[in-house]
C-alpha positions, 0 to 999 in steps of 0.5 A, a space after each residue: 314555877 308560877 303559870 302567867 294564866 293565875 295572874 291577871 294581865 294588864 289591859 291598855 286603858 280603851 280611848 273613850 268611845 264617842 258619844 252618839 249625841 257627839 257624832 250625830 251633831 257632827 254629822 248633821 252638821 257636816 251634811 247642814 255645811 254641804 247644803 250651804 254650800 250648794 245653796 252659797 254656789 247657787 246663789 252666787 251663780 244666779 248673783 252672776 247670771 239673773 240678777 233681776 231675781 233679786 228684790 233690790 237693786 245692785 247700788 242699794 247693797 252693802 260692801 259691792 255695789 254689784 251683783 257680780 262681786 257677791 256672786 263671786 264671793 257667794 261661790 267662793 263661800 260655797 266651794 270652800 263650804 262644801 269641802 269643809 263639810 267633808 272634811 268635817 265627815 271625815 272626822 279631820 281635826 282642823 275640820 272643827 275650827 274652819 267650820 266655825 270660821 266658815 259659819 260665822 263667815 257665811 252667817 254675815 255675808 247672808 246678813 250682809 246680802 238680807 236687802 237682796 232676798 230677805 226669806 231667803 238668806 234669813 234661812 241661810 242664816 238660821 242654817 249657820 246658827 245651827 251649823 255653829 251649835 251642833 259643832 261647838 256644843 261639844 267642842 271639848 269632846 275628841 274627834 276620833 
């Protein structure tokens, strides 16, 4: 009679741990998409409310011609932003692929609305650019 101690079992190859370098671009972005999206819903909030805070006027902007149109759009960037970025905390597969959509939507809905307050909305937009990198410098890596 043989023992199974003399033989050596077989282990289940472990999944590949993530990197910290993965997981701490995924969570810097996730908390950089959260702050966009509080910084999209202020804005459209002060587009809807105090539209004489704006450097322009409403006709001289591109696509709307009023405040009113982008302070809803900028809200509604904002709130799906803002889920995005925990979805994305939470390690949730698509989470990947809305952020890089959402980014690049925010990115030239700033770019779009520049005219209105330029230091402003060119932070927002080097915000997103950062957003984009630290979510696709790994893409190919797993997310669990």
């Amino acid at each position: 009679m043989t023992s199974d101690t003399t033989r050596p079992q077989r282990q289940e190859p472990d999944e590949r741990p993530a990197s910290p370098l993965w997981t701490g671009m995924l969570g810097f972005a996730s908390i950089m998409l959260l702050l966009l999206g509080g910084f999209h819903a202020l804005g459209g909030f002060i587009a809807l409310l105090e539209n004489r805070v704006y450097d322009v006027n409403a006709s001289d902007l591109l696509l709307f011609q009023s405040y009113r149109g982008w302070g809803i759009a900028h809200i509604a960037v904002g709130v799906l932003a803002f889920m995005t970025g925990i979805a994305l905390f939470y390690r949730k597969p698509w989470s990947r692929v809305a952020t890089i959509v959402l980014a690049s939507l925010s990115a030239l809905m700033n770019l779009t609305f520049l005219s209105a307050s330029p230091v402003w909305y060119g932070l927002l937009i080097v915000l997103d650019i950062l957003v984009l990198y630290a979510v696709t410098v790994h893409f190919d890596d797993e997310l669990d």
